[in-house]
C-alpha positions, -999 to 999 in steps of 0.1 A, spaced: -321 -87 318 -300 -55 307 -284 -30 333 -310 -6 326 -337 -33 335 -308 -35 367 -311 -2 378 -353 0 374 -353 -29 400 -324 -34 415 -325 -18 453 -358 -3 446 -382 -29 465 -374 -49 499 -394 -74 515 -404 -59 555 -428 -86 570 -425 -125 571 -457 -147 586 -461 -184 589 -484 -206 606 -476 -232 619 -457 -266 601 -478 -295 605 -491 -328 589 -525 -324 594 -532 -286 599 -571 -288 606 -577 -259 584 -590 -250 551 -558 -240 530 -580 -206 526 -576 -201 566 -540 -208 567 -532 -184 537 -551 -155 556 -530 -165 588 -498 -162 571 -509 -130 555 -522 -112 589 -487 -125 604 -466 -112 578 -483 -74 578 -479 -77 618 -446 -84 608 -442 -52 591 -458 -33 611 -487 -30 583 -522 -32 583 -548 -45 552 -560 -14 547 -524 -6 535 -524 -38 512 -533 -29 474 -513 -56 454 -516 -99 456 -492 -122 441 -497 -166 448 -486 -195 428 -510 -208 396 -510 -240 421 -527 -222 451 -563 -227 459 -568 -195 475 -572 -165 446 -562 -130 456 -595 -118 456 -602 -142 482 -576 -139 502 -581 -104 506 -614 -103 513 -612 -129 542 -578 -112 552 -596 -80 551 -578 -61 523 -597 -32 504 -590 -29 468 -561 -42 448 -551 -24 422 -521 -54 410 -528 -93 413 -505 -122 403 -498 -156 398 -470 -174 386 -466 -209 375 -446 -238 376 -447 -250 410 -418 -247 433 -402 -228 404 -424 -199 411 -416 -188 449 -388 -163 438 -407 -153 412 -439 -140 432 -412 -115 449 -396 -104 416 -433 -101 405 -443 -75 440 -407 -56 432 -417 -45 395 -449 -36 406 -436 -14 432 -413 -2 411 -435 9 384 -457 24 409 -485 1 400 -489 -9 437 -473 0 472 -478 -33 491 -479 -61 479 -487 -95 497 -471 -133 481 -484 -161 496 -484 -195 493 -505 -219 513 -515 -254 511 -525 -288 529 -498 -309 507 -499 -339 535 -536 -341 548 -544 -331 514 -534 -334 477 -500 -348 479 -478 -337 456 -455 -371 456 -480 -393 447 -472 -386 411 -496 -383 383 -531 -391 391 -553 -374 364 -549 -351 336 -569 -324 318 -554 -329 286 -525 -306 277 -493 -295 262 -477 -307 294 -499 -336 296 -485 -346 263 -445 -346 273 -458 -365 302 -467 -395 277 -430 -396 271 -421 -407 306 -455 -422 322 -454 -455 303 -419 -467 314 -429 -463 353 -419 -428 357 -448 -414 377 -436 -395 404 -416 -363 413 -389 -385 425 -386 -410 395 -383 -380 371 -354 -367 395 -338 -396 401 -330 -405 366 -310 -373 359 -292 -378 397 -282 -411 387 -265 -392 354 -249 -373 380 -235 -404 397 -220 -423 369 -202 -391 355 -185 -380 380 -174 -408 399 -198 -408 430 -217 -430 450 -256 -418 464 -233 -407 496 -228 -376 479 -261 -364 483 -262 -375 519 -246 -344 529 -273 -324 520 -291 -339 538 -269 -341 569 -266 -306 566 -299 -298 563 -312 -318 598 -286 -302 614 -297 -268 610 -337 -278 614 -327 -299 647 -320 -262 667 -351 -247 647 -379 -248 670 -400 -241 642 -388 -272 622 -406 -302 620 -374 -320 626 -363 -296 655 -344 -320 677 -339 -348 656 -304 -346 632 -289 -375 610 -253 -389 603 -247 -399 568 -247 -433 579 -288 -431 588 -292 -417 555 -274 -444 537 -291 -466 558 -327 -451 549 -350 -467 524 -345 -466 485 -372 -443 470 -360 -449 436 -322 -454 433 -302 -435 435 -329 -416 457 -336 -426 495 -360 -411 516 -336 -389 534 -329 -374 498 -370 -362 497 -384 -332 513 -412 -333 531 -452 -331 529 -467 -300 548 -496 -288 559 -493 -248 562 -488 -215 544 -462 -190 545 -466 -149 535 -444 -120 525 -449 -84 526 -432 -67 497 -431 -25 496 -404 4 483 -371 9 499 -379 43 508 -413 33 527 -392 4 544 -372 32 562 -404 38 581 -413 7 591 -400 -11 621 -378 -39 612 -345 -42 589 -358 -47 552 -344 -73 534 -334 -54 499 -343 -70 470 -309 -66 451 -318 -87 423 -344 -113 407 -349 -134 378 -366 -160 361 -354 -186 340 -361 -214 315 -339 -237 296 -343 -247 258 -364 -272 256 -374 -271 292 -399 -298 306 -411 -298 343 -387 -320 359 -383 -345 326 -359 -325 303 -347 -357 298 -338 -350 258 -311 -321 268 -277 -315 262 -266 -326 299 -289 -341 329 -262 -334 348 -266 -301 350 -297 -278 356 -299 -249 326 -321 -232 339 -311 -225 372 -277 -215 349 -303 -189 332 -314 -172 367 -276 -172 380 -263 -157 355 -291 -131 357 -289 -123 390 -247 -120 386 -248 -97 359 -278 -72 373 -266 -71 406 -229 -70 394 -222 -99 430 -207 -131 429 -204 -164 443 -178 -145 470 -203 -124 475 -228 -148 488 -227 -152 531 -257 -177 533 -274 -199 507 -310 -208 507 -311 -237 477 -341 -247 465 -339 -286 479 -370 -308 472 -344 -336 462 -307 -334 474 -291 -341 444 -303 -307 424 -288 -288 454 -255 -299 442 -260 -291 412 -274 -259 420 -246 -250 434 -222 -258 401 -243 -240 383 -241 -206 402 -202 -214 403 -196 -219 439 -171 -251 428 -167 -269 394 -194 -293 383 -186 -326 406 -175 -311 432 -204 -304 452 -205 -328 476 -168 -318 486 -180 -285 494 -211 -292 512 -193 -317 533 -163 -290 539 -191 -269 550 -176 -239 528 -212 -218 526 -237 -217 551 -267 -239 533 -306 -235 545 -302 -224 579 -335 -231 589 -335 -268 576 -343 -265 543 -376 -284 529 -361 -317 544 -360 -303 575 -385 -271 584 -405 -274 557 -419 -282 523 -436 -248 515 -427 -247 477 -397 -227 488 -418 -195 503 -402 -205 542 -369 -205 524 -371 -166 514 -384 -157 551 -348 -178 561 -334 -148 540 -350 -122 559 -343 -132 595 -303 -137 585 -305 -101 573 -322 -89 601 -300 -107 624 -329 -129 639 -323 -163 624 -322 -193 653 -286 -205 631 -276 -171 627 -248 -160 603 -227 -132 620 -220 -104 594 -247 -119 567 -250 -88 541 -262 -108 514 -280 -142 507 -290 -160 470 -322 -176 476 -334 -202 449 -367 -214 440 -377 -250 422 -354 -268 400 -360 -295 368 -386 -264 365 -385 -232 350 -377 -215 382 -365 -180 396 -340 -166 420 -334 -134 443 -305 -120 461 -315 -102 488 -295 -77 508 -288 -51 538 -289 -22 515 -264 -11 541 
């Protein structure tokens, strides 16, 4: 992204309303029901109402369309309507996706959800069940028959790269965790509110697949999560604090595969997560210094680490030190292992309450926060901001 794509975006757009239902394990809804929930809690939120709604944006992954949603939510006409793909990878995305639109002028509010019954339902862990055949079907068959089926076993064979160069043993990745529980266990909204670890349950938990335990593995949800995207200027008339959208990207590495790049120059790193950073570095002209609270995309603990080399918080290996030394605030409101698993949609709302000041783990003086979306994906980022 140039400067001049920079100052087109950049500070033009802010989130204003954030709406959730409930996190559950068995919701007892349609996922259609708890998308239109999120969405009439998120325009509450803003102090909005349908009628102001005219732009959509989900995830190719959702079952709920747009046009859907909007009729049952009872939104008129839409004039912009979205999706993005890649799974996780795409909840940044559907935000940088409302901001150009506003910016353009090719809608005034625009609505990303993301909701989905991923416990009582299709469960994404299971692995692979069935595929239409496909160009990402066919770089499955490189993985599939030598056992690697599942989310996990894809992820695991890069962290146990990780491992071996630098030195480490699977405690490394316990922090993550450890850090994550401790923030869910004083978020009432967490499905783990109440109940931290030490690093000695997690290296006492269950072996996934090695080096991966099951305190290393987000969770399985049942809910949905919305956000209300609109200009800067219109923000000033609405009731709460917006969060700025300072900057966004995508990003894809060369010969990117979902989560089995396994053929690239380095598994112990995550290109392109390195693609977004230095996108959102360069366009919003921050840096790691910059940065009061992190919300890291962290469906397995291990690419959190990395995540963090990447956007040069510390030098690759050294992640774990700087988790454990607790030098940046890390998902506040428990991250996927801990609130959670939302394909990274309750992570961005996290980066509206710090800037508002209404988080439960509150960050005093938060100005700006790097939230991160899927990783072993192509994937997105935003930093959001005061625009004080």
């Amino acid at each position: 992204m140039s400067v001049r794509a920079k100052d087109r975006l950049g500070g033009r757009a802010a989130v204003v309303g954030i709406g959730a239902t409930d996190f559950s394990k068995d919701s007892g809804r349609s996922e259609l029901r708890l998308a239109v929930e999120a969405v009439r809690a998120a325009l509450d939120d803003a102090g909005l109402t349908p009628a102001d709604v005219d732009g959509m944006v989900t995830f190719t992954m959702d079952t709920s369309p747009e046009i859907t949603v909007a009729q049952a939510a009872g939104i008129g006409e839409l004039s912009f309507f979205s999706r993005v793909h890649y799974g996780g990878g795409a909840a940044c995305a559907t935000v940088q996706q409302a901001a150009l639109a506003v910016a353009t002028g090719v809608a005034e509010v625009v609505v990303c959800y993301r909701a989905f019954n991923e416990r009582s339902g299709r469960r994404f862990g299971a692995g692979v069940r069935h595929r239409e055949p496909s160009a990402e079907g066919t770089a499955l068959g490189w993985t599939l028959p030598f056992g690697l089926l599942t989310p996990a076993s894809w992820v695991a064979m890069a962290a146990q790269r990780y491992l071996h160069t630098y030195g480490l043993t699977p405690e490394a990745f316990g922090h993550v965790a450890v850090v994550d529980r401790a923030y869910a266990a004083t978020n009432p909204a967490a499905y783990f509110h109440g109940r931290p670890i030490t690093l000695a349950e997690h290296a006492a938990s269950r072996w996934i697949v090695e080096p991966l335990r099951l305190l290393d593995c987000c969770q399985e949800t049942d809910g949905g999560q919305a956000l209300v995207v609109t200009s800067v200027e219109r923000a000033r008339d609405l009731p709460k604090p917006p969060a700025v959208i300072v900057a966004a990207a995508q990003g894809a590495g060369r010969a990117q595969e979902q989560m089995t790049s396994f053929y690239g120059t380095d598994l112990t790193g995550l290109p392109e997560m390195g693609v977004v950073a230095r996108q959102l570095w360069r366009t919003s002209g921050l840096g790691p210094g910059d940065i009061d609270v992190g919300i890291l995309y962290d469906h397995f603990t291990p690419f959190v680490l990395m995540q963090l080399e990447e956007f040069g918080f510390c030098a690759a290996g050294e992640a774990a030190g700087f988790v454990a030394e607790e030098r940046l605030p890390l998902n506040t409101h428990g991250g996927q292992l801990g609130e959670a698993y939302l394909h990274g949609m309750n992570g961005i709302a996290e980066a509206v309450r710090q800037l508002r000041g209404t988080a439960v783990n509150q960050i005093a003086g938060t100005e700006h926060v790097l939230v991160t979306a899927g990783t072993g994906v192509p994937t997105s980022g935003l930093v959001l901001g005061t625009g004080g």
